[in-house]
C-alpha positions in Angstrom: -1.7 6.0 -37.5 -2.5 2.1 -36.6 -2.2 1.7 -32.6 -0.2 -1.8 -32.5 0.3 -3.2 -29.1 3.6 -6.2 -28.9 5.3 -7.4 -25.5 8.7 -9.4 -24.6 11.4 -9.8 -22.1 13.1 -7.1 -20.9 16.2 -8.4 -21.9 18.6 -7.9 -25.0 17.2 -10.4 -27.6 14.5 -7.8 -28.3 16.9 -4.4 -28.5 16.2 -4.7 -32.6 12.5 -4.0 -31.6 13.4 -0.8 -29.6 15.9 0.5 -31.8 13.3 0.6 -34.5 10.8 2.5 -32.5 13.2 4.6 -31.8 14.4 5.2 -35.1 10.5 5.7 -36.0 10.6 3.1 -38.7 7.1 1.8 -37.4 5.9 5.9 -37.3 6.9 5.8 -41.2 5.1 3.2 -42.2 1.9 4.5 -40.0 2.4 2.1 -37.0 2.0 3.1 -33.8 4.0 0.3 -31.8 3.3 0.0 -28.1 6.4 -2.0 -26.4 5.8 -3.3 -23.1 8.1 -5.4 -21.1 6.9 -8.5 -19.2 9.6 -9.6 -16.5 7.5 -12.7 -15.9 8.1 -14.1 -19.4 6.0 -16.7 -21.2 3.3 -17.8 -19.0 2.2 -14.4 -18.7 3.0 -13.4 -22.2 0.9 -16.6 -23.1 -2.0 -15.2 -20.9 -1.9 -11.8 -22.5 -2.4 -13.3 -26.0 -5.0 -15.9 -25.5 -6.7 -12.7 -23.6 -6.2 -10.5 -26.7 -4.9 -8.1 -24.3 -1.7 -7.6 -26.6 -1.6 -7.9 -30.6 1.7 -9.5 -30.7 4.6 -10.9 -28.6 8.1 -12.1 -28.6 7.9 -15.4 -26.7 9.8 -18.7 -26.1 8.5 -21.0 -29.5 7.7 -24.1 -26.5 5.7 -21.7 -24.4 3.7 -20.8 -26.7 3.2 -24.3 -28.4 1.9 -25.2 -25.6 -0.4 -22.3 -24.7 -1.7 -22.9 -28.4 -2.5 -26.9 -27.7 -4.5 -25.5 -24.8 -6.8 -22.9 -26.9 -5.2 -19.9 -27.3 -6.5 -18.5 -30.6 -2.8 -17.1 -31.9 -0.3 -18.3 -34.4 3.2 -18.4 -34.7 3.9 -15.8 -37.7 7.6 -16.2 -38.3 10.9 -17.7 -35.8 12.3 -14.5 -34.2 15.5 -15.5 -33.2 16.8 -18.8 -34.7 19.7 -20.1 -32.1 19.0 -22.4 -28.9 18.3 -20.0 -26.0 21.1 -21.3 -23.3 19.8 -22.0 -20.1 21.5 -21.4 -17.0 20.6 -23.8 -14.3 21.3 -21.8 -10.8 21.8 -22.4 -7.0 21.8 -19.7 -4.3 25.5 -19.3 -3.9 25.5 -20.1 -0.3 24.1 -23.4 -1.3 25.8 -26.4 -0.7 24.8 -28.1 -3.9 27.8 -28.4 -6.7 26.8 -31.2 -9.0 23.3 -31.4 -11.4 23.1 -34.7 -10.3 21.9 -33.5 -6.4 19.1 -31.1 -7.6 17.2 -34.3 -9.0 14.9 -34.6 -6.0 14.5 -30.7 -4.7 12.1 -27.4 -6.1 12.3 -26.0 -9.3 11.8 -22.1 -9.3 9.6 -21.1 -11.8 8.3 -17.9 -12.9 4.1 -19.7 -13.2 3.3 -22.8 -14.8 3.3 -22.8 -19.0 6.7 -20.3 -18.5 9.8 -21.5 -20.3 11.5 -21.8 -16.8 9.1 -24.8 -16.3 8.9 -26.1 -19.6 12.9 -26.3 -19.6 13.3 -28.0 -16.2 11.6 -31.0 -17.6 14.0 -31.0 -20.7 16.3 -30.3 -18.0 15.6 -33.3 -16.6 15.5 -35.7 -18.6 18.7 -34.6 -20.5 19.7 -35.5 -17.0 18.0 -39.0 -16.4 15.3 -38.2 -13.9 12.1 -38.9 -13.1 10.2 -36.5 -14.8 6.5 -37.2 -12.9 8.6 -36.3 -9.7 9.3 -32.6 -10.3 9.1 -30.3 -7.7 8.1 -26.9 -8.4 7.9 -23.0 -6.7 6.4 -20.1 -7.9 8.4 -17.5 -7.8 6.8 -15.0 -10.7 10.4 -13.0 -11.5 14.0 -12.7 -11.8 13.8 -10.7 -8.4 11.6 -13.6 -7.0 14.1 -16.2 -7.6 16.7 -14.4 -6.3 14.4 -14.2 -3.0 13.1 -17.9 -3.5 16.5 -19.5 -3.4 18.1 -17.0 -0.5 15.4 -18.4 2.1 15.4 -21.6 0.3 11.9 -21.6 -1.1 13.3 -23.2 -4.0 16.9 -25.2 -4.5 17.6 -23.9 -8.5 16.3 -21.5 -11.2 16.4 -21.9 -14.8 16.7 -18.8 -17.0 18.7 -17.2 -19.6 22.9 -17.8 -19.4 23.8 -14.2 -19.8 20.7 -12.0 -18.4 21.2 -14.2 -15.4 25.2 -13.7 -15.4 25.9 -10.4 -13.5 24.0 -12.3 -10.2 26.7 -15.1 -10.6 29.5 -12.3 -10.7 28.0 -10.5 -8.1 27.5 -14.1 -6.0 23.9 -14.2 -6.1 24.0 -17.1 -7.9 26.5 -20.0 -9.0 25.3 -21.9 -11.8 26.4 -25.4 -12.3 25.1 -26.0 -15.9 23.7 -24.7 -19.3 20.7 -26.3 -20.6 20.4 -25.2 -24.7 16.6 -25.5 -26.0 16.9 -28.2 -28.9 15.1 -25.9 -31.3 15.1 -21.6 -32.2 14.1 -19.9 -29.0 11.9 -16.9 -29.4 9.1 -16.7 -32.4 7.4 -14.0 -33.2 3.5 -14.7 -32.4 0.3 -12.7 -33.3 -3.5 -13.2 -32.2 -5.6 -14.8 -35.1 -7.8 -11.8 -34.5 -5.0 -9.3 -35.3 -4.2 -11.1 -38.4 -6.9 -11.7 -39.9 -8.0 -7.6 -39.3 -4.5 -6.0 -40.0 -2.9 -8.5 -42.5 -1.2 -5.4 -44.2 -0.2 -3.8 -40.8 1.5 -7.1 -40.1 3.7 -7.4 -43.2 4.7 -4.0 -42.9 5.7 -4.9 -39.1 7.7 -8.1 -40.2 9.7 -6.1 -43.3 10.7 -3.5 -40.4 11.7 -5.9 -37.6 13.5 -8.5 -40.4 15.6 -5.5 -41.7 16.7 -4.9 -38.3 17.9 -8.1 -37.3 19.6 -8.8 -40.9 21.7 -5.5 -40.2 21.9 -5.6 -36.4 25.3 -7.6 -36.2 26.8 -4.6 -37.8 25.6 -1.9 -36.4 28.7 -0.1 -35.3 29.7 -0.6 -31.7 26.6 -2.3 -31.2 28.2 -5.1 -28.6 29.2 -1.9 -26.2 25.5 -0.5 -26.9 24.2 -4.0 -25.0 26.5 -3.4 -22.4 25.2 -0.8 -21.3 21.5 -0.8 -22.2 21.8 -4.0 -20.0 24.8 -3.9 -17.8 26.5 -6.6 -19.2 30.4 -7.0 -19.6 31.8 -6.6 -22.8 33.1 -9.6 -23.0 29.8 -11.9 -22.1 28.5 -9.8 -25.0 30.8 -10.5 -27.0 30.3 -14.4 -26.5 26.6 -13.9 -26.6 26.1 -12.3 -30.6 28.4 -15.0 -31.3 26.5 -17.7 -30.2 23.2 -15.3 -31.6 21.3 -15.7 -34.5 18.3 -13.8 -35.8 15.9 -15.1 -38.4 13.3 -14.1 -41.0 12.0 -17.6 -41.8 8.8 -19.2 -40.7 9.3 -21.9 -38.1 9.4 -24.9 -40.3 6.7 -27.9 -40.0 9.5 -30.0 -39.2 10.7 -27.8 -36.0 7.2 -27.7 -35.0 6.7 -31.2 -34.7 10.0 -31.8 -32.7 8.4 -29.1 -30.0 5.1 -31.0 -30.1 6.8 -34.8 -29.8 9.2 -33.3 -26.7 6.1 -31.6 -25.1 3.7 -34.9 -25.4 6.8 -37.1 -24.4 7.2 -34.9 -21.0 3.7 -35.3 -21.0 3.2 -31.5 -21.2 0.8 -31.5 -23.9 -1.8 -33.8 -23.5 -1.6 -35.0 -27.5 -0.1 -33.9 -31.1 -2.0 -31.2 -33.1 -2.1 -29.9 -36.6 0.5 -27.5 -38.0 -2.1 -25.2 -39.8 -3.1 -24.6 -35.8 0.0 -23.4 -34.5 1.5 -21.7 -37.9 0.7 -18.4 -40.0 0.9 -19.2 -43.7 0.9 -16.0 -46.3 
């Protein structure tokens, strides 16, 4: 039995990935696959790769372009799931802010720098017209820390995911005053160069398993109550979430890359524009 290590978000994107384990498709195939959730997200997640402290990891496709441009030895091996991730953009709900247009001089929450949460507050901002050179950032390392960070005003708004994010603006922890989509798929599936180039096999048998999943998970039967209640959601934001959902088995196309890579080096993010054969796995 091959030991396989792979991390992600604790959130309902990657239920295709436990559903598998627990099914034991991995065990059949003699993969051992070690899940462990990151609540940090994609700066860490970013870390743990370039450190080869994880084989593989489900991570935001701009986090980890960037994380690449800086010398982390991994690869994007194929897009994970193909629709924009929607990004809530959040005040405490005692704040007194209730346009966009008055967060353009006040703190970002982040989760670290290199996390999508950062990445995105940049798009963020110049969707919205701002100076981009001028943003204002706090570290705030977690969903729990934002919620901290913007009750004692650490921090004035937090970007993260619309509907993990949407039972603390039911509960009124939060009021969000916009969505921010990522113009490109959200989450790719990434692997060190060292795991590839040693387990080549191991990782096609991994890909058939995970793509079969999320070909079939749409229907699943009853799978929308399922994510309810894995992840205390309503039904109904469920619901609107697999609609807006979609899962891929496709490599992230050249073409896709290069629109990360121009955003990133317009932001001034990355510091210049890099070949494709370093950021993407090729059979």
């Amino acid at each position: 039995m091959q030991t396989v290590k792979i991390i992600g978000v604790p959130e309902h994107f990657n239920l295709p990935w436990h559903l598998a384990i627990e099914d034991g498709a991995f065990e059949e195939r003699g993969i051992d696959l070690h899940w462990e959730d990151i609540p940090e997200g994609t700066g860490r997640m970013a870390k743990l790769l370039a450190d080869e402290q994880t084989d593989l990891a489900i991570i935001l496709t701009e986090g980890l372009v960037k994380s690449i441009t800086e010398g982390n030895n991994s690869k994007i091996v194929q897009i994970y799931v193909e629709s924009p991730l929607l990004w809530g953009i959040h005040v405490a709900h005692h704040s007194s802010f209730t346009n966009l247009s008055e967060l353009e001089h006040t703190k970002a929450a982040i989760s670290r720098y290199g996390s999508g949460s950062h990445l995105m507050a940049y798009v963020n901002a110049q969707k919205q017209g701002w100076d981009t050179t001028k943003l204002l950032f706090e570290v705030i390392n977690n969903l729990d820390g934002a919620v901290q960070g913007l009750q004692e005003q650490q921090a004035h708004y937090f970007m993260w995911e619309h509907f993990t994010t949407k039972p603390l603006v039911d509960n009124n922890t939060f009021r969000r005053l916009g969505d921010c989509p990522t113009p490109w798929p959200c989450f790719v599936i990434a692997a060190t160069t060292k795991f590839i180039t040693e387990n080549a096999t191991i990782l096609k048998h991994i890909l058939d398993v995970i793509n079969t999943y999320t070909k079939e998970f749409k229907s699943i039967p009853s799978i929308d109550r399922t994510l309810a209640n894995r992840y205390g959601q309503k039904l109904e934001d469920i619901t609107s979430w697999l609609s807006k959902t979609k899962w891929s088995q496709q490599q992230l196309s050249v073409e896709t890359l290069q629109k990360v890579q121009n955003t990133l080096h317009q932001l001034e993010i990355i510091e210049e524009l890099k070949d494709k054969d370093l950021f993407l796995h090729q059979d």
